[in-house]
PALUM-203650 format. One record per atom (N, C-alpha, C, O): x, y, z. Coordinates in steps of 0.2 Angstrom, whole numbers, plus 5000, padded with zeros to 4 digits. Each point is the difference from the previous one (the first is absolute). Layout:
residues N
XYZ/...
END
This chain:
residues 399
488049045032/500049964995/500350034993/499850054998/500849904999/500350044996/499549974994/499749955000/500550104994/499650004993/500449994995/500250064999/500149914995/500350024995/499749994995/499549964999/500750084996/499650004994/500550014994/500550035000/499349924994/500549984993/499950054995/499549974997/500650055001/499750074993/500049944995/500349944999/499350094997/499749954995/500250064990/499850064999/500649894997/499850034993/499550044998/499950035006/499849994991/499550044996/499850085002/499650044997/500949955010/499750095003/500550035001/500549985003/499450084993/500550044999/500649995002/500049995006/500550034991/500549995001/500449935001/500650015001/499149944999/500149934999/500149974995/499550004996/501149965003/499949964994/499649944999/500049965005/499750034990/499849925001/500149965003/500550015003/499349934998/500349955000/499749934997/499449985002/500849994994/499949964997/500249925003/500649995002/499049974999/500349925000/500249974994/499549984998/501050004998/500349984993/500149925001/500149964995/500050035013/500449895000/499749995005/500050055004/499849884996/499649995007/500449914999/499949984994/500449985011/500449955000/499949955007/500250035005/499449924996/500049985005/500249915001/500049974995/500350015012/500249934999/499349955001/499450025000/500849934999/499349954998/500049985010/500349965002/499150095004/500249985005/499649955002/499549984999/501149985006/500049935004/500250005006/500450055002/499449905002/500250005006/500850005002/500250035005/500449944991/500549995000/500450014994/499949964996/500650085003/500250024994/500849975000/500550024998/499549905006/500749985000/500450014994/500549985002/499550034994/500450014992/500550065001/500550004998/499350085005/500450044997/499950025008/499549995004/501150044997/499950065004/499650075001/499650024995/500550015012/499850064999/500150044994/499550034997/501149985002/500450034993/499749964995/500150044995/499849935003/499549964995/499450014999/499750034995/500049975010/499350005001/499650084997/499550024998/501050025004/499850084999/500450014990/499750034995/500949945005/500350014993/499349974996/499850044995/499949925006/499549974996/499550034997/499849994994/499750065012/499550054999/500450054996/499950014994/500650025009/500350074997/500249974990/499950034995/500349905005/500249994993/499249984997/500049974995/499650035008/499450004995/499650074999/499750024995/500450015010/499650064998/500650054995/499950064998/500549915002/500450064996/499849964992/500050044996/500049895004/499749974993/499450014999/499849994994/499850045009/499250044999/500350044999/500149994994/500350075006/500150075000/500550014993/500150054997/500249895001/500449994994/500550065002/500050054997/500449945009/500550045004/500649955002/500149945000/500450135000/500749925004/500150055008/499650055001/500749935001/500550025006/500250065001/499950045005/500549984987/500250064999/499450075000/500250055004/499449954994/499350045001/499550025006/499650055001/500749895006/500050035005/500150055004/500650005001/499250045000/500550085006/499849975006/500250045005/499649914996/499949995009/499649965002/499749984996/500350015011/499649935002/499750005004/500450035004/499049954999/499749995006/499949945001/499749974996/500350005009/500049945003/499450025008/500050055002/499749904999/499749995006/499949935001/499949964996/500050025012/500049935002/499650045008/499950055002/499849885001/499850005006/500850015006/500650015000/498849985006/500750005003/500549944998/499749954997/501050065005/500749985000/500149925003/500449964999/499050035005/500049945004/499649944997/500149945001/499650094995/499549944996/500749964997/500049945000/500550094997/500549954999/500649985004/500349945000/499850135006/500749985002/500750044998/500550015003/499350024990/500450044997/500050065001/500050024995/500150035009/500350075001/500250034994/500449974997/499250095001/500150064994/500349944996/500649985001/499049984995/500249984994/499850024994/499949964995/499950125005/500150034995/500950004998/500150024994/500349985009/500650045001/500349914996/500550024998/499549935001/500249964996/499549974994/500149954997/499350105003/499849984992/499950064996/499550014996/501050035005/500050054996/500449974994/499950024995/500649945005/500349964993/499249964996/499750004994/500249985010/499349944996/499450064998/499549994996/500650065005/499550074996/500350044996/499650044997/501149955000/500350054996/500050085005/499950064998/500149925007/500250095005/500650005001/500150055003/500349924995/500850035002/500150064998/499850004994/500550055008/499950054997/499650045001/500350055000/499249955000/499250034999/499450015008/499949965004/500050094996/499550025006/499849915003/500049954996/499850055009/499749945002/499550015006/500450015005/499150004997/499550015007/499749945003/499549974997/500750015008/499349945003/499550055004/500150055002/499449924998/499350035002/499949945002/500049954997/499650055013/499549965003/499550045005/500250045004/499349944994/499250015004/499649945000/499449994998/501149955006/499549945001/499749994994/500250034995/499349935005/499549984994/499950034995/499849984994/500250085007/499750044995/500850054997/500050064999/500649895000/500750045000/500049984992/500350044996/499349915001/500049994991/499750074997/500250044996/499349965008/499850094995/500350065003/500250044996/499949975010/500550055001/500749994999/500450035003/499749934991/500849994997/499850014992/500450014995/499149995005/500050014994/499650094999/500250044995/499349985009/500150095002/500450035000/500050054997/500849935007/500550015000/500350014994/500350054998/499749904998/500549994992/499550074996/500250054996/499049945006/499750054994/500150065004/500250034995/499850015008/500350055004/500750034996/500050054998/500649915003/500450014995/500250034994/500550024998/498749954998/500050024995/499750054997/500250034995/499249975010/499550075001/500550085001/499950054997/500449935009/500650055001/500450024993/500250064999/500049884997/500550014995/500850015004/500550044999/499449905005/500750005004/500249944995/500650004999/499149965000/500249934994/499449994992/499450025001/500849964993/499749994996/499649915001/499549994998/500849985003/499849935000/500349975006/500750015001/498949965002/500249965007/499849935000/499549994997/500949975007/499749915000/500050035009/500450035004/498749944997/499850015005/499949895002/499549974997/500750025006/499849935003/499850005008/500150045004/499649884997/500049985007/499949934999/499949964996/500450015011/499949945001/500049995005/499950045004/500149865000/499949965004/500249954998/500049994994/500549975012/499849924998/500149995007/500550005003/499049985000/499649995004/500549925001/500550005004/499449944994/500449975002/500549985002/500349955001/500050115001/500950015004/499750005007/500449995004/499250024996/499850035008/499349985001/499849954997/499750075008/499449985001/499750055002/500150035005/499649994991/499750074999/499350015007/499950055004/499749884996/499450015007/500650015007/499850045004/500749934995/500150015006/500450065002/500050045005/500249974989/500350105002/499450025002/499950025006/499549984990/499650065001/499749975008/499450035001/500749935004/499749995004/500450035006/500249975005/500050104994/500150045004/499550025008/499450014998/500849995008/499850035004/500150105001/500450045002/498849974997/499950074999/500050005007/499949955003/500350124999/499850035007/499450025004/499750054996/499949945008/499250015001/499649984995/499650034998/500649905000/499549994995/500049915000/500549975001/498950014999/500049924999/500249974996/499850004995/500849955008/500549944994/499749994994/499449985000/501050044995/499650004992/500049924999/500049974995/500150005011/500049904997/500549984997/500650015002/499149964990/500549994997/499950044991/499650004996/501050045003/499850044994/499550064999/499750015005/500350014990/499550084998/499449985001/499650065001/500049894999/499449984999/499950025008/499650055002/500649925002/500050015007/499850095003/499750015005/500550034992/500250085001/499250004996/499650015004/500349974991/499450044994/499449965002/499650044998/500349905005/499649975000/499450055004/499450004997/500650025008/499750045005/499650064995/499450035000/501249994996/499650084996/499549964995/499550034998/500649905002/499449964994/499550005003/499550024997/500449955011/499750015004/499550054999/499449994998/501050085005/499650064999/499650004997/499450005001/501250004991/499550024991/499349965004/499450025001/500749934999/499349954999/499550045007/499450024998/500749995007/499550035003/499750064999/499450015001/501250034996/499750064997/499649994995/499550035000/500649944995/499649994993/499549975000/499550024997/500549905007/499549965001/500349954992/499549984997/500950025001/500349984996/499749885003/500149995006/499849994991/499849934999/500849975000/500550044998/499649915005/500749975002/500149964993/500549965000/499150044995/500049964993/500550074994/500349984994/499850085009/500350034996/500849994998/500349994994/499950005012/501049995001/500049934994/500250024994/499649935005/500149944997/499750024992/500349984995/499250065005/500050024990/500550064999/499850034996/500849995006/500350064999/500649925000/500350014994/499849955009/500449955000/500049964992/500450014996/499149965006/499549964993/500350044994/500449974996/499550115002/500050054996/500849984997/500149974995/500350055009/500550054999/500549924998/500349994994/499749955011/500149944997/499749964994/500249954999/499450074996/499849994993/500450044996/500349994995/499650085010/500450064993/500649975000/500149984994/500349995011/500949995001/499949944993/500550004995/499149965005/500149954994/500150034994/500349964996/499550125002/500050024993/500850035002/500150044996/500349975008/500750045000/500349955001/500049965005/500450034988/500749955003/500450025005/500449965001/499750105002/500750015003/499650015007/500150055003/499349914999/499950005008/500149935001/500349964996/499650045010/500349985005/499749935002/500449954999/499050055003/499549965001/499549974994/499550034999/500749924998/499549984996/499549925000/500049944998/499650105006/499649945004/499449974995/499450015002/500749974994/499449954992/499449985003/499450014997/500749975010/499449965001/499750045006/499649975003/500650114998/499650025003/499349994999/499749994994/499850035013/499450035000/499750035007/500349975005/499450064995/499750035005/499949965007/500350015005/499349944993/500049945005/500749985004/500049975006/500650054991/500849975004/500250075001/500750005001/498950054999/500550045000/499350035009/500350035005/499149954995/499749995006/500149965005/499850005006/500549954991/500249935006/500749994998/500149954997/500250105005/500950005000/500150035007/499650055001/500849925004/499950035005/500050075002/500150054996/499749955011/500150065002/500650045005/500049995006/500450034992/500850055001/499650045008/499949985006/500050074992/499750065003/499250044999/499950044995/499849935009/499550025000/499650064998/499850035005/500149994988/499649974996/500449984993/499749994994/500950015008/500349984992/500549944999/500549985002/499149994994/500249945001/500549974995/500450044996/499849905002/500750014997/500150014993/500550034997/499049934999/500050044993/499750064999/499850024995/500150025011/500050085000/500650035001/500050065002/500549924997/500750035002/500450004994/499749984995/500950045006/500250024994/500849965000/500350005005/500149974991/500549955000/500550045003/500050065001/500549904999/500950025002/500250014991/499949954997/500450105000/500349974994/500750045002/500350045004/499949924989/500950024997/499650044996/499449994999/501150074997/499750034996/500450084999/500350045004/499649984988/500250064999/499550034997/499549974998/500550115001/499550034995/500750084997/500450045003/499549954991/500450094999/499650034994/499749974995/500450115005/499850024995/500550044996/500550025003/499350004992/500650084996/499250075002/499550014998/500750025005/499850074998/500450044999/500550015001/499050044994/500650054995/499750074998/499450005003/500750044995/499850074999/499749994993/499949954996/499950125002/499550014994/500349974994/499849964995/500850075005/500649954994/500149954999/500049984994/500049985011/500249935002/499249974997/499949974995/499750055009/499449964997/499750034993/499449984999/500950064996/499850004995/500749964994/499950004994/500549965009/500549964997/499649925002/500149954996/499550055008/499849945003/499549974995/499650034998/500649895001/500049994994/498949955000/499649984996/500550035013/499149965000/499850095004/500450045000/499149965002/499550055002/500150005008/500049965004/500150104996/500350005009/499450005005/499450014998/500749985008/499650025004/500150075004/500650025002/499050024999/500250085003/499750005006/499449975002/501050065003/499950005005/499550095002/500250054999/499349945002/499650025002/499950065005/499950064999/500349905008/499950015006/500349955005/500149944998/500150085008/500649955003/500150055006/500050065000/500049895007/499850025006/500549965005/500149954997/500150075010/500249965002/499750035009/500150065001/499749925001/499650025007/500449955007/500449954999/499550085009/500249955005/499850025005/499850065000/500249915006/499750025004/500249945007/500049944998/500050085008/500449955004/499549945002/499450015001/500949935000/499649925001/499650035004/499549994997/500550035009/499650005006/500050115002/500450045001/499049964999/499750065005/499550025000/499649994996/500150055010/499550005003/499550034994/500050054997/499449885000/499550044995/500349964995/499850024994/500649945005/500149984994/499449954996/499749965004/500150044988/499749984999/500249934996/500250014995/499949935007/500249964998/499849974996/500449974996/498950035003/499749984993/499950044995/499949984995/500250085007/500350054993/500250065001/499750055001/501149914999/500250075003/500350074994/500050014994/500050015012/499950084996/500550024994/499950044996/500749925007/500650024996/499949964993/500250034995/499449895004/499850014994/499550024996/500049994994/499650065009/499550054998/500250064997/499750024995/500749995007/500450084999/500449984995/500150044996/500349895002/500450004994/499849984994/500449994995/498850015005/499649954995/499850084998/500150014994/499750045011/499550064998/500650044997/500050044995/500549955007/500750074996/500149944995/500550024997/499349935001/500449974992/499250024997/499950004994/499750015010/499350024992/500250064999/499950024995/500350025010/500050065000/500550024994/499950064997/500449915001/500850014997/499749984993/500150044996/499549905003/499849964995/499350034997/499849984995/499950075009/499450054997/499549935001/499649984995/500449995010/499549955000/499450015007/500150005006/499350014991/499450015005/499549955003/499749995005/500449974988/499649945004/500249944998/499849974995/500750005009/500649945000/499749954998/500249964996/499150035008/499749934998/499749984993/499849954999/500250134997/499550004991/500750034998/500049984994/500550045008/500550044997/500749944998/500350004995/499949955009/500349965001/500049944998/499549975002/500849984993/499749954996/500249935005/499649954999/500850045005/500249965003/500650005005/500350055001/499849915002/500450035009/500349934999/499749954999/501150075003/500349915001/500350055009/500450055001/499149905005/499950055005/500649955004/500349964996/500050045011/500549975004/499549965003/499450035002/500649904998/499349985004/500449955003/500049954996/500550035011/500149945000/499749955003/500049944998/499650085005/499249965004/499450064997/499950064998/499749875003/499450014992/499550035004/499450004997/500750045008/499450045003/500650064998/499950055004/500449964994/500250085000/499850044994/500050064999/499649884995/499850044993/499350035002/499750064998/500149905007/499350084998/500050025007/499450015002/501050005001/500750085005/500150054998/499950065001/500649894992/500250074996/499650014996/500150054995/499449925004/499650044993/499750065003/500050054997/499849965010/499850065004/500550045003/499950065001/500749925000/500650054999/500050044998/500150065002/499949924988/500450014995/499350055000/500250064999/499449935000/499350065001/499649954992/499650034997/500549915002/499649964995/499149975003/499549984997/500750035012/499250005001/500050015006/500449995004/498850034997/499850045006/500449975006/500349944999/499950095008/500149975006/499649945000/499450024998/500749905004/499649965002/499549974993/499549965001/500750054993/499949984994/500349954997/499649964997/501150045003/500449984995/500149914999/500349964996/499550025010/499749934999/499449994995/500049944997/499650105002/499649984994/500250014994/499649984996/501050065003/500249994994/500349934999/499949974995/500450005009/500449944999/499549934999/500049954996/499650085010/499349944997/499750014996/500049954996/499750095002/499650024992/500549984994/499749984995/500950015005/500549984992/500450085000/500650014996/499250055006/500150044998/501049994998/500450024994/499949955012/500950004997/500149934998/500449975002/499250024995/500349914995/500350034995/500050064999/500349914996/500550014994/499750054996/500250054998/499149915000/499450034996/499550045006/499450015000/500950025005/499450055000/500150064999/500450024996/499250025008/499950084999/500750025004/500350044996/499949955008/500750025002/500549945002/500049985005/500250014991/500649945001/500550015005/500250055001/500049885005/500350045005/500549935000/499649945000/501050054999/500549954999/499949974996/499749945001/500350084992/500049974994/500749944999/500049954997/500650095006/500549945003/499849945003/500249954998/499550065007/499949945006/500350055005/499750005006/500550034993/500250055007/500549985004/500449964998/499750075008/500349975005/500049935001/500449964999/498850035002/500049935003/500249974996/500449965003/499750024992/500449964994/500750005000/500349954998/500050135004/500849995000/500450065005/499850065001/500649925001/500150055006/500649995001/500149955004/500550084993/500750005001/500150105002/500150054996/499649945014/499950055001/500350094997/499750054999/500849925000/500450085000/499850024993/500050064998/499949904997/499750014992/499349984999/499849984994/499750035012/499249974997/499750075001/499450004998/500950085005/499950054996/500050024995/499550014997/501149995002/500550014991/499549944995/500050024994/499649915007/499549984997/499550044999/500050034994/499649985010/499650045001/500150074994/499649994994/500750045006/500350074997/499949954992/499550004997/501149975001/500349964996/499349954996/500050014994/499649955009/499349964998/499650084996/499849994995/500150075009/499450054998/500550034992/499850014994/500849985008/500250044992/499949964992/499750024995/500549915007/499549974999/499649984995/500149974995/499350045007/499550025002/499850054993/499749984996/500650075005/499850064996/500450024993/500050044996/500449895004/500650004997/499749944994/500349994994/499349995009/499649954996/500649935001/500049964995/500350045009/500549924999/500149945006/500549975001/498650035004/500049985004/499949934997/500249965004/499750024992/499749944997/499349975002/499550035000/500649915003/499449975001/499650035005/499449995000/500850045003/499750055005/500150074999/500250045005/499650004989/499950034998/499250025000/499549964999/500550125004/499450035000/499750064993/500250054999/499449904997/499950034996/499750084999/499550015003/500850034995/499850085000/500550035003/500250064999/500349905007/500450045006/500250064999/500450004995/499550065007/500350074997/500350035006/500550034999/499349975008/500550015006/499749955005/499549985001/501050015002/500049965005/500450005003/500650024999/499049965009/500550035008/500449945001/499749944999/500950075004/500449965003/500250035009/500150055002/499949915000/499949995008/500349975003/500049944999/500350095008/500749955004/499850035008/500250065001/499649915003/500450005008/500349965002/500149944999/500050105008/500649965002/500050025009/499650045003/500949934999/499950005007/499649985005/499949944999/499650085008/499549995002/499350054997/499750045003/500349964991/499650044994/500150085003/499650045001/501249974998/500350064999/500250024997/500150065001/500349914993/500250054995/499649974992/500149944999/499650114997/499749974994/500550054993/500550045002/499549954993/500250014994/499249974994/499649965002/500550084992/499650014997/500150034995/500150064999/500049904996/500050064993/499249984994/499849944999/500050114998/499549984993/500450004994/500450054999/499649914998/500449994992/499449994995/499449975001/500850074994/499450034994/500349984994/500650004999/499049984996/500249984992/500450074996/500550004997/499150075005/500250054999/500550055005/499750015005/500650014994/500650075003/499450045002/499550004998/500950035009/499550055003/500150074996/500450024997/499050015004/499950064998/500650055005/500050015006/500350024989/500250055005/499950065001/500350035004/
END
């Protein structure tokens, strides 16, 4: 089982790393108006308008996208390096399936931690509508039963489990639904904005895969997300309050082998324990002010609340029933709407990351958590095999 791990700012010998632009597209199911190469110039020219930066102030770029086939297009990093201002200039694509948005943006802060670059445009994207994203992923695994149709089909079974293990009530998946579809109304730039939701349509909305049903699932979108991260210089020129990268992990471990824990697996355990470990954090659930978690079916938020070490084994459904992760509760969990609201796969990492800074940055708007001082951003990917994870803090880590 291979292992990697991301070095993180604040410990010795590491430069900081600050978030300074955070730029994202308004995501929809169809972005007929601009191309790929539009679509990503769009996020990169707002986050540099947050950053009050041009082109020229770039040293380098990170891009990340899901696989290649979601659109059709083959390494199409290698023609939107003009649409990023990289002519010239370093350029890296980064993929780990679902969770390739935060690990493209570890990558960019790594960079800078190293002091291999002073300021980097870290992006990700999808536009899913070139292509048909369920039917890609309705690959034939080897020794393993037809995932159907789409990821729900592969994930449904570990929901399965969760519930038998937990004794979890089959009323929990639909308020993590309910939830995260209210938050989306307070972000303009999600995806799904459903006015007349309510619990009741969100219970008798069919059922997909059994037990998750279809307003338990997460959209197809178009969409970009980019940020600026930059070094201790950079973000004492930065004209609003940066966010500081903390702690930042990237963990994996293979889809299938003997002993694998599918409802909480290990490799997201280990990457949650080495970013507290980095961020001097002990007790994540009193230490941490809010979680914008990967959730795209709505039985994964109280999964990963016991993943992530937020509650006991077989607990973490009651945090979701009790209010604990509502906008207003004691730990906020997709204060965006999450996944389930917007999902332009190769960048709903890089949201994740992007929504927590944020957050701490105080420019979430209507879905702003009032107090935010750190907060976890969270991405998997694959058959719940590769995770990323960073904590971003109001203040620079101690070094």
């Amino acid at each position: 089982m291979s292992t990697v791990g991301a070095a993180t700012a604040g410990r010795a010998g590491k430069e900081p790393v600050a978030v300074v632009g955070i730029g994202q597209t308004k995501h929809v199911a169809a972005r007929h108006d601009v191309s790929i190469a539009g679509l990503v110039r769009e996020a990169a020219v707002r986050a540099l308008e947050d950053a009050e930066l041009t082109w020229a102030d770039i040293d380098a770029v990170v891009i990340g996208k899901a696989p290649d086939f979601f659109e059709g297009v083959m390494m199409p990093e290698l023609y939107l390096a003009d649409a990023l201002g990289a002519v010239g200039k370093p350029m890296l694509r980064v993929h780990t399936a679902g969770s390739v948005g935060g690990s493209t943006a570890l990558v960019a802060a790594n960079l800078i931690a190293a002091r291999v670059h002073g300021t980097v445009l870290t992006l990700a994207f999808e536009k899913q509508s070139e292509s048909n994203a369920m039917w890609g992923l309705s690959l034939p695994v080897p020794f393993q039963q037809p995932l159907l149709a789409g990821a729900g089909g592969f994930f449904a079974p570990h929901v399965r489990a969760y519930m038998r293990r937990s004794g979890a009530p089959d009323t929990v998946g639909s308020l993590v639904a309910y939830k995260d579809r209210r938050n989306a109304l307070k972000n303009p730039y999600a995806h799904l904005h459903e006015h007349d939701i309510t619990l009741e349509k969100v219970q008798a909305s069919p059922m997909l895969w059994d037990p998750i049903r279809y307003s338990e699932t997460c959209p197809s979108s178009d969409g970009a997300c980019a940020m600026i991260l930059t070094d201790r210089s950079g973000a004492a020129r930065s004209p609003r309050p940066p966010a500081w990268m903390l702690g930042g992990a990237m963990r994996s471990e293979p889809t299938l082998f003997a002993g694998k824990n599918f409802v909480s697996p290990k490799a997201g355990m280990d990457c949650a324990a080495d970013v507290y470990r980095q961020a001097g954090i002990a007790d994540p659930r009193r230490e941490i002010d809010a979680v914008e978690m990967y959730v795209p079916f709505s039985w994964y938020e109280p999964m990963w609340l016991e993943n992530l070490g937020f509650a006991d084994e077989g607990e973490g459904w009651k945090l979701t029933e009790s209010g604990v992760t509502e906008l207003d509760g004691d730990l906020p969990v997709n204060m965006s709407g999450g996944v389930l609201s917007t999902n332009p796969i190769g960048a709903s990492g890089m949201i994740r990351f992007a929504e927590a800074a944020l957050q701490v940055r105080g420019q979430a708007g209507e879905h702003q958590v009032d107090g935010a001082r750190r907060v976890l951003g969270h991405a998997y990917g694959g058959g719940s095999q590769f995770f990323s994870m960073w904590l971003v803090g109001a203040q620079p880590p101690t070094v």
